[in-house]
N, C-alpha and C positions, 0 to 999 in steps of 0.2 A: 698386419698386426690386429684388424679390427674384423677379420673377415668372417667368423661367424656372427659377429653384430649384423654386419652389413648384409649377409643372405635374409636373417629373422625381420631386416625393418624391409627387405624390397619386399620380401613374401604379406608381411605387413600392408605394402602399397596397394600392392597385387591385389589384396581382397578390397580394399577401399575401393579401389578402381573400379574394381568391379561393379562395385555399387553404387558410385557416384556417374562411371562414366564418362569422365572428363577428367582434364587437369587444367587449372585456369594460368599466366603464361603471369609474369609484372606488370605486362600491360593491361593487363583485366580480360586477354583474349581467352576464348575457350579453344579447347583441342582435346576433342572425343577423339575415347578410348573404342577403334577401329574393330579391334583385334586380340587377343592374348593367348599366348600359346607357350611351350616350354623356353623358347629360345629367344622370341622376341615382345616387346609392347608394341601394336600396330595402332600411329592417330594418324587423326584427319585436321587440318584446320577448319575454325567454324565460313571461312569462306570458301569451302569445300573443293579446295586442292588435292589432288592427287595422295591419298595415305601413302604414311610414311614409318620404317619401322624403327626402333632404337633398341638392339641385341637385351635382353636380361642382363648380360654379363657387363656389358657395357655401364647399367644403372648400379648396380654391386658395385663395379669400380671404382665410377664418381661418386657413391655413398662412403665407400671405405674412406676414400682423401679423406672428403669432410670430416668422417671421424675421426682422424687420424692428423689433418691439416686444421680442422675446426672450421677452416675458412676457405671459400675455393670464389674466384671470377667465373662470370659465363664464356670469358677468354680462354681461361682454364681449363673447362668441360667440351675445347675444342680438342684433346686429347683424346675424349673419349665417344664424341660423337659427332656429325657435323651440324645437330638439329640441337644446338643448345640451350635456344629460347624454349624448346619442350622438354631439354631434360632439366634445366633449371628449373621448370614449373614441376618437373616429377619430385626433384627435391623437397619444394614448399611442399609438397602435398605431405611426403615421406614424412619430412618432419615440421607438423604446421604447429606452431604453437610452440616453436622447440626453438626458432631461429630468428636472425634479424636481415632481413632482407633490404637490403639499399642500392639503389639505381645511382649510376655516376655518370662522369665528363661520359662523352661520344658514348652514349649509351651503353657504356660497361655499367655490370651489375653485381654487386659482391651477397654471398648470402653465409654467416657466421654462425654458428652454434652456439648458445647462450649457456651452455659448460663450462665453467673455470676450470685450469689448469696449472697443476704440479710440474714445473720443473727442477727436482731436487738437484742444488747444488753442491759443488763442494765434494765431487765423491770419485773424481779425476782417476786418484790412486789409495782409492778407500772398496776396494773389493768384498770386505766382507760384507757393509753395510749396504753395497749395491747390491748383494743378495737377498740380504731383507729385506728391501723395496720392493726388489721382483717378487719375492714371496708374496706382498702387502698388497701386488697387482698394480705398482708403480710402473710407466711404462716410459715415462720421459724424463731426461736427464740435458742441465742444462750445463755443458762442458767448457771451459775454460780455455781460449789457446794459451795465454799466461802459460798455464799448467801441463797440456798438453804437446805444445810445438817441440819438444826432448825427446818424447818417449814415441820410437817408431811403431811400436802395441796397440797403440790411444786406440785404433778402430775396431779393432774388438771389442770394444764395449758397446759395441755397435751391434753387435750378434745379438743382444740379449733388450736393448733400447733406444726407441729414437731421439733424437738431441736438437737442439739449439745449440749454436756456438756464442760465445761474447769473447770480444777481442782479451777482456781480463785486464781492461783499464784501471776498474777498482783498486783490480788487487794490485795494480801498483802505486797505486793513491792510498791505500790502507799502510803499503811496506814501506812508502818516506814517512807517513806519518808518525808510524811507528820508530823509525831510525832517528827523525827528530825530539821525538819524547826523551827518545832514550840518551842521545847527546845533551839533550837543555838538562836530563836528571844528572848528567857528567855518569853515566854507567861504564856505556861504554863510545868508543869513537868509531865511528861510519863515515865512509865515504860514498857518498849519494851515488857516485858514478857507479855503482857494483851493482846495483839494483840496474836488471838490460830491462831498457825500453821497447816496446814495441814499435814499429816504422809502421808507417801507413803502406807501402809498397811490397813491405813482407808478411802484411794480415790478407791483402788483396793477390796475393802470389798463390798463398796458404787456399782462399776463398776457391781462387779459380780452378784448384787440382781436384778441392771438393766438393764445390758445388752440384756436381750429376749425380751425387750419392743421396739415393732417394732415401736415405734413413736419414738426414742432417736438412732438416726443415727450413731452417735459415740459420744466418750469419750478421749479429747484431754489430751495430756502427763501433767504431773504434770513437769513443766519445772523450771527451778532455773533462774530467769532474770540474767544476767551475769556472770553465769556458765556453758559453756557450756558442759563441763566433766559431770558436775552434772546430768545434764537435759537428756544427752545419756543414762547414768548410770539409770536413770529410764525409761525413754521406755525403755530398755530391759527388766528391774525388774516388769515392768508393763506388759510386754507380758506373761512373764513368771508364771506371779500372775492370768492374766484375758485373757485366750488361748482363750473363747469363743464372747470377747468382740473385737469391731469394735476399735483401738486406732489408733487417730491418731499424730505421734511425732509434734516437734517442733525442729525447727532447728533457734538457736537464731541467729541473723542478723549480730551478732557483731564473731559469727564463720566463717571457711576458709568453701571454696567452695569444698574444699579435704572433709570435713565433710558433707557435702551436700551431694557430690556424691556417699558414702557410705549409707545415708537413701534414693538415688534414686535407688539405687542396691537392696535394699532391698522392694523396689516395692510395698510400703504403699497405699492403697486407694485414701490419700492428705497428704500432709506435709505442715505443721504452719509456714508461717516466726514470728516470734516474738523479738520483742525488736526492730522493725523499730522506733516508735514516741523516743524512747530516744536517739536514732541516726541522728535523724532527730534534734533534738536541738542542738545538736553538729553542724553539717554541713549536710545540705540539697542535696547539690551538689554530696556532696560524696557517699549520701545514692541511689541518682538517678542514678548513674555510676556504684554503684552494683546491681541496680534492674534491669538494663540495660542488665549488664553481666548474671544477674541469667536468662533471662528468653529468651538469646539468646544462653547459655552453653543445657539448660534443656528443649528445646520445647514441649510442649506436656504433662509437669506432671504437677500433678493438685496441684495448690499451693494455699492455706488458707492465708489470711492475716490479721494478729492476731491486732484487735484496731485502723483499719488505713480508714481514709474516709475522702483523701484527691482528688483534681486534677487525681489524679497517678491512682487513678480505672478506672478513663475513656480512662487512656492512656495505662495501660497494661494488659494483658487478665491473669488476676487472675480466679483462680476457683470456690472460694468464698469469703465471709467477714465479721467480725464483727464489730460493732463499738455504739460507746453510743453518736456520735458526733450530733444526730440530739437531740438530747435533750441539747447541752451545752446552749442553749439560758437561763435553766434556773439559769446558774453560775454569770453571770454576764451581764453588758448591753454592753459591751465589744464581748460579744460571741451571739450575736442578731444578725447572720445571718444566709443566708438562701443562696443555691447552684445554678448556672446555672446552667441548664440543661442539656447543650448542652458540656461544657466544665470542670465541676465539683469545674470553680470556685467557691470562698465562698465570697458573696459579705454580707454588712451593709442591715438588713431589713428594709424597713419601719416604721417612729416612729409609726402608727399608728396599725401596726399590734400585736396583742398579741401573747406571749409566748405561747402559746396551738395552735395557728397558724403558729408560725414560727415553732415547732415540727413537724405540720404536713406536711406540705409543706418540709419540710426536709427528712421522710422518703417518703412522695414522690418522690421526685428525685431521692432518694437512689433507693427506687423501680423500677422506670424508665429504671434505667440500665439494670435493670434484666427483666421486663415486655415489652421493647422495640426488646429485642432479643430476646425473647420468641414469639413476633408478626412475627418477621423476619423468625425464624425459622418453622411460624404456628402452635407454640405448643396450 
């Protein structure tokens, strides 16, 4: 997906290298640049072992992931080479200034792109609008099993973008709550039971068929909206279910930071805040004072923000996001606006402008975020 990026930043390296002649490793070791020729980088260690080569195409490859993963282990980069402590340092070099580089448990190393990330929700069985994404150069799309566990098609939309999955807990948390408004208003009568649940046994069935599909990045925790016992209780039962799949938890908003720091120990890929917007109706203030605390306690791990596309992505460096908020214009005239760009306010659009315009110009901006530092970065 990324693979003309990924040719312009090695050929990028390539001349750097040239002229530095080294790449420095996380340990601070040095590893001169031996050799360079069409097909491979030849280095030496600085305690002058035997050189060693790592294919061109091989450094393409692992640069694509990261573009494309954001985030990649030096576990990871054992796919593509067997000299990882030097391609992870060809990384740093690639993109110095561009990433966050962090050492963990038994000397694994994670190195993260400091890019935010669009995952437009909500567009399951909304085809047209998944065109104007692509047109907009949207590239990922965050899918729903909720939505999609019916329709034997779903992977097709896979032709055209890579995905996150969420089990689509929400959206069953959003459809009682709606069934109970509408019973306390006496509209109309529901029976809770019609709304199907999801099973932890058949999200983890679902995980393992598609897990090797390298277009489906991960597969977020099946989380219990204000349970947070609950929600632990299954990422572990889900690791334990789906060992070769990519999961990532969810750590609900309305848990202690003691809880947090136990799935930053455990040193996941990203971790989900979720259950911010119902926090955010309660008190605004209060939710800004823990997002404040979380990402001054936690620098550097890569946190998901699960439904939120307010102001607050421009102001904190999240690692990615989903949200269906550019399509609210078609709820009401009430929710006809449209974003600054510059500040993420959300101001009243234009009477003149149509709903299929205020959409666009919304995942515009949202894009923005991520397409502006991606220029920054010269991805």
């Amino acid at each position: 997906m990324f693979t003309k990026n990924a040719r312009q930043i090695e050929r990028a390296f390539i001349r750097k290298a040239i002229k530095t002649d080294k790449v420095i490793t996380l340990k601070g070791k040095d590893n001169y640049i031996f050799a360079i020729n069409s097909s491979y980088v030849t280095l030496q260690t600085e305690n002058g072992r035997k050189p060693f080569g790592i294919a061109r195409k091989a450094i393409r490859k692992a640069i694509n992931f990261l573009l494309d993963c954001k985030t990649i282990t030096r576990r990871q980069l054992q796919r593509f080479s067997n000299f990882t402590s030097a391609l992870l340092a060809i990384l740093m070099t690639a993109f110095q200034g561009k990433v966050i580089v962090k050492g963990g448990k038994n000397g694994e190393a994670r190195i993260s792109l400091t890019v935010i990330r669009l995952y437009a929700s909500g567009l399951e069985r909304d085809p047209y609008i998944r065109n104007v994404l692509k047109k907009l150069g949207g590239k990922h799309l965050l899918l729903n099993y909720y939505h999609i566990r019916g329709n034997k098609n779903w992977k097709r939309i896979l032709d055209d973008f890579h995905c996150i999955i969420d089990s689509g807990a929400f959206s069953i948390f959003k459809t009682k709550q709606k069934q109970k408004k509408e019973v306390s208003n006496q509209l109309e009568l529901f029976d809770f039971e019609e709304v199907e649940m999801i099973s932890l046994e058949e999200y983890a069935s679902f995980i393992n068929n598609e897990c090797h599909d390298t277009r489906i990045k991960a597969f977020i925790n099946l989380d219990v909206i204000g349970d947070p016992i609950q929600t632990k209780t299954n990422y572990e039962r889900l690791k334990h279910l789906c060992p070769a799949a990519t999961i990532w938890p969810v750590w609900q908003f309305s848990d202690s930071f003691e809880s947090l720091q136990e799935l930053v120990e455990q040193e996941p890929d990203v971790i989900c805040i979720g259950g911010i917007v119902p926090e955010m109706n309660k008190n605004k203030g209060t939710v800004k004072e823990k997002l404040d605390r979380l990402f001054n306690q936690f620098p550097g791990v890569n946190f998901h923000c699960l439904g939120l596309a307010n102001r607050w992505l421009w102001e904190y460096k999240f690692f990615s996001f989903d949200t269906t908020a550019f399509l609210n214009s078609r709820k009401s005239k009430k929710q006809r606006k449209i974003y600054n760009d510059k500040t993420g306010e959300r101001l009243m659009a234009p009477a003149m402008m149509s709903t299929l315009s205020i959409i666009t110009q919304n995942l515009e901006s949202l894009l923005k975020l991520e397409n502006l530092q991606e220029k920054l970065l010269q991805i």
